[in-house]
N, C-alpha and C positions, 0 to 999 in steps of 0.2 A: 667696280663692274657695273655694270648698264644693265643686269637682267632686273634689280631690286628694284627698276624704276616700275616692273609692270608689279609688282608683290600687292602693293596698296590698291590695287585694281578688282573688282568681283563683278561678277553676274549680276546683270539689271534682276532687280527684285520683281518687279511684274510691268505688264504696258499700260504708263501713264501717260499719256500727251496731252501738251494743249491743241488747242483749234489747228491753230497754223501748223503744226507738224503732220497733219494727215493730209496737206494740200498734195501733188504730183511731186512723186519724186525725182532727182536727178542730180547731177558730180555735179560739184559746183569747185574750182580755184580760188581763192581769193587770196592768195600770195601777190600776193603784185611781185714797240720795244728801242727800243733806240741803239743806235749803232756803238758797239763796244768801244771801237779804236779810231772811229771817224775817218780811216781814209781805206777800208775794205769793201766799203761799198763799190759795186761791179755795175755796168753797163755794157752795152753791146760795143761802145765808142770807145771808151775807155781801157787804157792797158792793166791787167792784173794785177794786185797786189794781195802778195802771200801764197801759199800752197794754190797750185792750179786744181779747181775738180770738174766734174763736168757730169750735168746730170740730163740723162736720157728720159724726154721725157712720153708720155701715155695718154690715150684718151682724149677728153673735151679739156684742151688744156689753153686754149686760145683765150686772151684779155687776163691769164693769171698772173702771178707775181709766186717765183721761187724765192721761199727766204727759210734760214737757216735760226732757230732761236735756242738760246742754252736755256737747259735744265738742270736739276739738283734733286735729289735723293731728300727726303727729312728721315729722325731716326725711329718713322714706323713706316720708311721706304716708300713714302706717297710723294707724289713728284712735284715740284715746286716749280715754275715757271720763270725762267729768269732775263735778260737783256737780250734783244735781236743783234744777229751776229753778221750774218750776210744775206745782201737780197737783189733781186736782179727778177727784169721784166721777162717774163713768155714769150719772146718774137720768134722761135724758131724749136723744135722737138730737141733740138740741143742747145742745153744753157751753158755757160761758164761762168765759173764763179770763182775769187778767189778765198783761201780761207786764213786767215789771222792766226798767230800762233794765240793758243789761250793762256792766260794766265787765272792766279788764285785759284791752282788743281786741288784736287785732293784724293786722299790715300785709296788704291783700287784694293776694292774684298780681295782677299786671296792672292794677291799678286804683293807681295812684300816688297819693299823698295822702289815701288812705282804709282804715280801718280797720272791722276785723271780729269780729263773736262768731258760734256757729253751734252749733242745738238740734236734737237729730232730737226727732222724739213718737211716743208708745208707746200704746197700749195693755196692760195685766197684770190680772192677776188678785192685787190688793195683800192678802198671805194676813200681813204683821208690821205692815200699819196703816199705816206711815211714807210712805205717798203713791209711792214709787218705786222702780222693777223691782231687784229685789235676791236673783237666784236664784229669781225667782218668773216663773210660764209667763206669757209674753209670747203676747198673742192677735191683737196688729198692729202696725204701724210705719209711719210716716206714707211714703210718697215724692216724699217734700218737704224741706225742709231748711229752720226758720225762721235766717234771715240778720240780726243788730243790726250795720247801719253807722253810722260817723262819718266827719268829712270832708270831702271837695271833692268839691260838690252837683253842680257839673259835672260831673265823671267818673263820678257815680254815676246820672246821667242817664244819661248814654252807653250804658252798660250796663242800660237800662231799669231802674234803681234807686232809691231814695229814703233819702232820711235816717230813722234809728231802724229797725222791723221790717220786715223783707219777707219774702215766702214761696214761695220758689224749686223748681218741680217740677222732683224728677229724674225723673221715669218717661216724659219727655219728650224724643226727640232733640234738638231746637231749644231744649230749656229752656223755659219758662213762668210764672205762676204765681198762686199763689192770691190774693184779697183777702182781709185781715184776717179780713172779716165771713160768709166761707164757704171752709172750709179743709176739705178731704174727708178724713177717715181711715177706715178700714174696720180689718175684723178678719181680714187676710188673710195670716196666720199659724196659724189655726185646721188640726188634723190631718185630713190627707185619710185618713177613717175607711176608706176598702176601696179596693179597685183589681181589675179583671180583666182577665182576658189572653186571648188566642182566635185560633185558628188553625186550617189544618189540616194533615194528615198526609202525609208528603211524603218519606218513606223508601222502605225495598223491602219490597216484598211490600205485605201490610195490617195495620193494627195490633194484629189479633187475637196472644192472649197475652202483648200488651205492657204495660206499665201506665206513666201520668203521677204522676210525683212533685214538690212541690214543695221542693228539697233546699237547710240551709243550710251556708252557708260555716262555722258555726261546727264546733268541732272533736267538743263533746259538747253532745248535746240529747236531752231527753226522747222529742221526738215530732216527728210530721215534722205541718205545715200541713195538706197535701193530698196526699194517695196514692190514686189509683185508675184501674181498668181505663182504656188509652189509648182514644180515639174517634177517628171521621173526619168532621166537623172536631170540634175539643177546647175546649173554656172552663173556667177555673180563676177564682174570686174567693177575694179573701182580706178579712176582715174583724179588722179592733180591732188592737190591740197585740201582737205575738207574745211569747211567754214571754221570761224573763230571760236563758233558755240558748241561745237564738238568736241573740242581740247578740255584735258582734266589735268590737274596738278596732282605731281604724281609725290609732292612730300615737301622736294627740295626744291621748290622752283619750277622746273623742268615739266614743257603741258607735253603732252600727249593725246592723240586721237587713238581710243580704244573702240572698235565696234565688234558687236556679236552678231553672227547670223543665227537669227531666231525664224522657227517656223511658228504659225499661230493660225489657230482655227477664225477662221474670217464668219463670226458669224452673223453679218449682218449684207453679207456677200457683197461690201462696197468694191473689191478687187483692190485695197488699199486697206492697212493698220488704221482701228479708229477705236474708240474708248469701250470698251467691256470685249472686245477680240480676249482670245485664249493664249498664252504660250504654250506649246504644248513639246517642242523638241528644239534642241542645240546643234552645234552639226560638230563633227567629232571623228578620230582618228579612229585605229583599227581598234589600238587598247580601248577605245575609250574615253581620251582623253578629248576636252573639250577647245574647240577650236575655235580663234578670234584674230583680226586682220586688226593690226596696228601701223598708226603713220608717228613716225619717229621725225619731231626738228630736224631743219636741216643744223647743218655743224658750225658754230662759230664763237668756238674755245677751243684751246689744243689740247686740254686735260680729257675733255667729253670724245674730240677726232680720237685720240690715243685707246682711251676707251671701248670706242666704233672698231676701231680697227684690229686691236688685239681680240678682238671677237667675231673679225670677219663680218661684221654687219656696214652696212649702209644707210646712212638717213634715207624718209621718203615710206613707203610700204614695205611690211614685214608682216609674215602670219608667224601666232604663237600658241602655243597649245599648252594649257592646261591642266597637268597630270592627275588623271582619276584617284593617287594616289594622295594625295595633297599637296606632295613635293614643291616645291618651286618652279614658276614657269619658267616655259625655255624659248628662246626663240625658234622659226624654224628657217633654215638657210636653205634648203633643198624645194626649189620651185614647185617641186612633180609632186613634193608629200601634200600640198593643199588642193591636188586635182583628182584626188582618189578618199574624198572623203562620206560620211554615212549622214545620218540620223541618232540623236540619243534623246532620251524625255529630259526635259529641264526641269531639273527638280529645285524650283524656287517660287 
């Protein structure tokens, strides 16, 4: 799960900066498997070979590469990534593709006398040619899961099932799924380019001489996001990729830009964060809970997109909140809950 990445994260302990961090602030960008069977590979030119599917596709999906890659279960059910199966370029909202029967199945839970192979599909941006996501930015992932059974045709009724492909939605409580002949994929992996936050002011006194800061968890950075005189009520946007020196390792690898919105008594009234300012409030949910704007990598592994996806997140900006209780943070998926927020004292 993706929420443990933000757990090793906490609250700036007080405001230290060097020199060059109190200059002007402002957003800055600075972003600038191999084929199973060898003759399944599809093009637009070329005649099919194997099971026809056909996948409908969503979004910014222009210059992608639809491909097909098998997976595997290990026996503490964490997914193993295996050989690319079928791929085929993006020239039109509708792909074809043909699919391979799979071999070296294995035994389905709960379905006795039947066996199984299981594809997720991807969308990338294929930047080495070779058809299949390989450290290259994944722009979507199907939530679906294409299923090859064999078997006992009864049991796989039962289970609303059929012999050879089928196409199983996950993004379904009850389960579901696709026909062959319209299989929905979008590009919903794509970075959420800005986010804003908005609130108002809910401290003592009024905000006069105070000033909003957007401050990050990392230890040294150039320059802060957003710095300026506080208001009643306050809105902060951030836009594009934050600089390199913003990102924290969040354990395993994996950087992160974590930033807090800090209020802080400007006491030398420069109208900008400069060395001995106050913190003096967080900005925070109705509970309570303390509230932080996170920019999440974009996607380029299928294990981390699968991830994204079964949690309904996007790479790019996310707000996440804090619970007063200690719990675990949580991400927040609901745009409106970061436009209705308060003041709390920062107790650190």
């Amino acid at each position: 799960m993706l929420l443990h990445l933000l757990l090793a994260c906490k609250e700036p302990d007080g405001i230290k900066l060097d020199d060059s961090a109190v200059e002007e602030s402002e957003v800055v960008d600075d972003s600038g498997g191999t084929d199973d069977s060898g003759d399944s590979v599809d093009s637009e030119d070329s005649e099919l070979v194997g099971t026809p599917a056909t996948f409908l596709l969503d979004g910014e999906w222009g210059g992608t590469t639809v491909s097909g890659t098998r997976f595997y279960f290990d026996s503490n059910d964490s997914i193993l990534i295996g050989d690319g199966l079928f791929t085929a370029e993006a020239t039109s909202a509708t792909v074809e593709v043909g699919l391979p029967d799979l071999t070296d199945l294995e035994p389905l839970p709960d379905a006795p006398g039947v066996s199984y192979g299981v594809v997720m599909v991807s969308l990338h941006l294929d930047e080495d040619g070779d058809g299949y996501p390989s450290d290259e930015r994944i722009t979507g992932l199907g939530t679906f899961w294409m299923l090859y059974l064999e078997g006992d045709e009864a049991v796989m009724e039962s289970l609303f099932l059929q012999p050879g492909w089928n196409v199983f939605r996950t993004d379904l409580p009850e389960g579901g799924s696709y026909p062959l002949d319209g299989i929905e994929l979008s590009t919903n992996l794509l970075e959420n380019e800005s986010i804003s936050a908005a609130g108002g002011y809910t401290g003592e006194g009024t905000p006069d001489g105070l000033g909003l800061a957007v401050f990050p968890q990392s230890q040294s950075f150039s320059f802060l996001l957003y710095d300026e005189p506080m208001s009643d009520p306050w809105s902060v946007t951030l836009e594009g990729t934050p600089p390199s020196d913003h990102f924290v390792d969040t354990g395993d690898g994996t950087l992160i830009a974590l930033e807090f919105l800090l209020v802080y008594g400007d006491t030398d009234n420069s109208n900008n964060i400069s060395e001995g300012d106050v913190p003096l409030y967080v900005t925070c949910n109705d509970a309570g809970d303390t509230i932080s704007l996170v920019y999440l990598p974009e996607v380029r592994d299928l294990l981390i997109g699968s991830s994204f996806v079964s949690q309904g997140l996007s790479p790019g900006w996310v707000g996440a909140s804090n619970p007063v209780d200690g719990s675990a943070t949580e991400i927040i998926t609901n745009e409106a809950d970061l436009l209705t927020l308060s003041t709390c004292p920062a107790n650190f």
